[in-house]
Wavefront OBJ file of the C-alpha trace (Angstrom):
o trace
v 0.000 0.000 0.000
v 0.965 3.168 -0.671
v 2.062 4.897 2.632
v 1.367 8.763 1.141
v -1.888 7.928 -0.531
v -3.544 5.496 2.342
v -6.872 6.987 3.755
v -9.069 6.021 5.514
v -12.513 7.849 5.178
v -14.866 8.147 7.743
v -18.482 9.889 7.414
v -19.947 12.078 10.051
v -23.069 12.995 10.841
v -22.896 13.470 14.546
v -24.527 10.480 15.799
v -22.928 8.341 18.927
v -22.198 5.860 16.017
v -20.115 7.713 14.065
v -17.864 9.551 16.849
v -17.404 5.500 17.011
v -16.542 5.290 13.405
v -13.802 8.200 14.344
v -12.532 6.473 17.113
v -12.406 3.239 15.258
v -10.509 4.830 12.374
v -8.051 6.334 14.841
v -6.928 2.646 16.320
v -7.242 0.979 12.373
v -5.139 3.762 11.086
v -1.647 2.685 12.230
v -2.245 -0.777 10.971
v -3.080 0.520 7.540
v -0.329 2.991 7.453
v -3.104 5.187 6.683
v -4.458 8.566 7.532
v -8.108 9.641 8.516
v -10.013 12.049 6.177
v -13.087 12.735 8.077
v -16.637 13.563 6.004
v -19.653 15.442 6.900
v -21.981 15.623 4.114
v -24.540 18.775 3.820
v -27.527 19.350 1.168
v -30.359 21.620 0.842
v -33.831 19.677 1.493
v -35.700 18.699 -1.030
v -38.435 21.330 -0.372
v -35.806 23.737 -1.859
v -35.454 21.428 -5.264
v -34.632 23.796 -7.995
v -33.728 27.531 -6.021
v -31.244 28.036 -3.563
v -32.942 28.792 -0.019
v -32.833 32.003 1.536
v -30.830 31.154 4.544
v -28.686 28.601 2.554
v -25.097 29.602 4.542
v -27.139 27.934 7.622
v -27.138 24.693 6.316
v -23.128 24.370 5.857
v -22.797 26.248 9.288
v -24.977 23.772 10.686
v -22.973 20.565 9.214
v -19.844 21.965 9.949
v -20.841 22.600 13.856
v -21.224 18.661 13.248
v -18.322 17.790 12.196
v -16.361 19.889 15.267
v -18.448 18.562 17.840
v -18.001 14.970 16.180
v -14.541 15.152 16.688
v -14.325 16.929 19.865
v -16.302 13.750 21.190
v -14.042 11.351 19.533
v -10.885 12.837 20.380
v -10.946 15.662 22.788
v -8.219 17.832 22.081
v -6.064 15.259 20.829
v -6.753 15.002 17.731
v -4.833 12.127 15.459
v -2.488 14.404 13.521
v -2.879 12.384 10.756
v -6.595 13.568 10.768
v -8.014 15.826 8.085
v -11.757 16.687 7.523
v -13.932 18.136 4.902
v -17.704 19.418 4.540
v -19.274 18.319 1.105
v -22.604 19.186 -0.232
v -24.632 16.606 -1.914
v -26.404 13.575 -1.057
v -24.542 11.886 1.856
v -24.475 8.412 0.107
v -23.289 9.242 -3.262
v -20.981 11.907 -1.427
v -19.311 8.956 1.288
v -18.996 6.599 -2.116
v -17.708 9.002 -4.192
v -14.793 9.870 -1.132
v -14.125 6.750 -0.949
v -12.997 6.047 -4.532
v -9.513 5.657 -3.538
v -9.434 4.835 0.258
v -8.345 1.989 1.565
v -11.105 2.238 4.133
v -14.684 3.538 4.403
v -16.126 3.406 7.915
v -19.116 4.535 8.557
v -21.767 4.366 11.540
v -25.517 3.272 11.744
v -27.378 5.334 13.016
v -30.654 3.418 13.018
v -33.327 6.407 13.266
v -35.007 4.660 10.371
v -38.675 3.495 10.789
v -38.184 0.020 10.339
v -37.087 -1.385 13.903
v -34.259 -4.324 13.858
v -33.060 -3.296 10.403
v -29.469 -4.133 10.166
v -28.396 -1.219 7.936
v -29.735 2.459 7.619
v -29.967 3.859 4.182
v -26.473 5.692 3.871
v -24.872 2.895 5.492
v -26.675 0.294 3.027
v -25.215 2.645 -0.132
v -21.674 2.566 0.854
v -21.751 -1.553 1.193
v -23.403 -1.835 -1.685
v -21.446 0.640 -3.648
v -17.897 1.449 -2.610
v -14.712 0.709 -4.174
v -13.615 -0.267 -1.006
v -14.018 -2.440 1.937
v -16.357 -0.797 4.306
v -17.202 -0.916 7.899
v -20.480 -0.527 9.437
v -20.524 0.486 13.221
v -23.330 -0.360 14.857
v -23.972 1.355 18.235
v -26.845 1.071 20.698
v -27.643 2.623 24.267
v -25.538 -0.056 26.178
v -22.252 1.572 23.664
v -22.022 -1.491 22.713
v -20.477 -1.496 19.172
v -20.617 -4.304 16.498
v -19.470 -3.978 13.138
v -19.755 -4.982 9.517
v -17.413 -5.546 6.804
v -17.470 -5.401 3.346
v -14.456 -6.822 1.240
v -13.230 -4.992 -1.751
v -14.393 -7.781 -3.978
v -18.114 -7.784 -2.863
v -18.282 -10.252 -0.778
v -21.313 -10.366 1.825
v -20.931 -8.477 4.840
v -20.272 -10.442 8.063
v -20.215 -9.519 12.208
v -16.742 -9.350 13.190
l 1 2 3 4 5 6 7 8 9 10 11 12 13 14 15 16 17 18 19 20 21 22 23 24 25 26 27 28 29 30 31 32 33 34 35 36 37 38 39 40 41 42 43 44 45 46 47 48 49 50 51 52 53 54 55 56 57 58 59 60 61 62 63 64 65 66 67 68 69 70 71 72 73 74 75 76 77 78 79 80 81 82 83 84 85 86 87 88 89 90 91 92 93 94 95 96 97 98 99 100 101 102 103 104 105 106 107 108 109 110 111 112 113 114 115 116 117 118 119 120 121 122 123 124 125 126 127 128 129 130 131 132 133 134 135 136 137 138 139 140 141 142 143 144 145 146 147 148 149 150 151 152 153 154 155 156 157 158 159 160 161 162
């Protein structure tokens, strides 16, 4: 693996499961020689398909406040200095995908707010297994912080409770 390329990619969206998925990177990262590129993703409702809402600077204020207090849970103020992070504007699935083109990692958490009790995967976590270049990891975590997780090889092949 390349040692200046190797990332691993980790989508926020503030839930306990994914300040998981941040701490989880951090611990992965040395065994991947990799860094951590942390991900929130932002996007305009869909009540404001086709114009630009007037407070639209809100929404990307909002997801960024996110993202800081994401990692200020994960890590306090030690920070992994081989962390970087970015705010991206689009739909969060094809966004996490899309960042994870060339990762050698995409972890992401579950955040199971979804109406469907005892389902496995939510939506955005469902789109990076099923479409990601690369192997992803599902965290899973419930009131008891009790985390499980998912894989997903590189090949395909079916995910699986490690």
């Amino acid at each position: 693996m390349d040692n200046t390329e190797a990332k691993i990619v980790v989508g926020v969206d503030g839930s306990d499961s994914s300040v998981q998925a941040l701490r989880l990177a951090a611990r992965l990262a040395p065994a991947l020689d990799a860094r951590i590129h942390a991900v929130a993703c932002w996007n305009f409702p869909q009540i404001y398909a086709g114009y630009v809402p007037p407070d639209s600077d809100a929404f990307e204020a909002a997801a960024a406040k996110t993202l800081a207090e994401a990692l200020g849970k994960a890590f306090g103020p030690d920070a992994p200095a081989n962390l970087s992070q970015e705010l991206v504007r689009g739909p969060a699935p094809a966004k996490l995908v899309e960042a994870g083109a060339d990762a050698a990692l995409l972890v992401v958490g579950r955040r199971g707010q979804g109406g469907i009790m005892g389902m496995h995967l939510g939506s955005v976590s469902s789109a990076c297994v099923s479409h990601a270049a690369c192997p992803v990891l599902v965290v899973h975590s419930d009131g008891s912080h009790r985390t499980h997780h998912l894989w997903k090889g590189s090949k395909g092949e079916d995910a699986a409770k490690l």
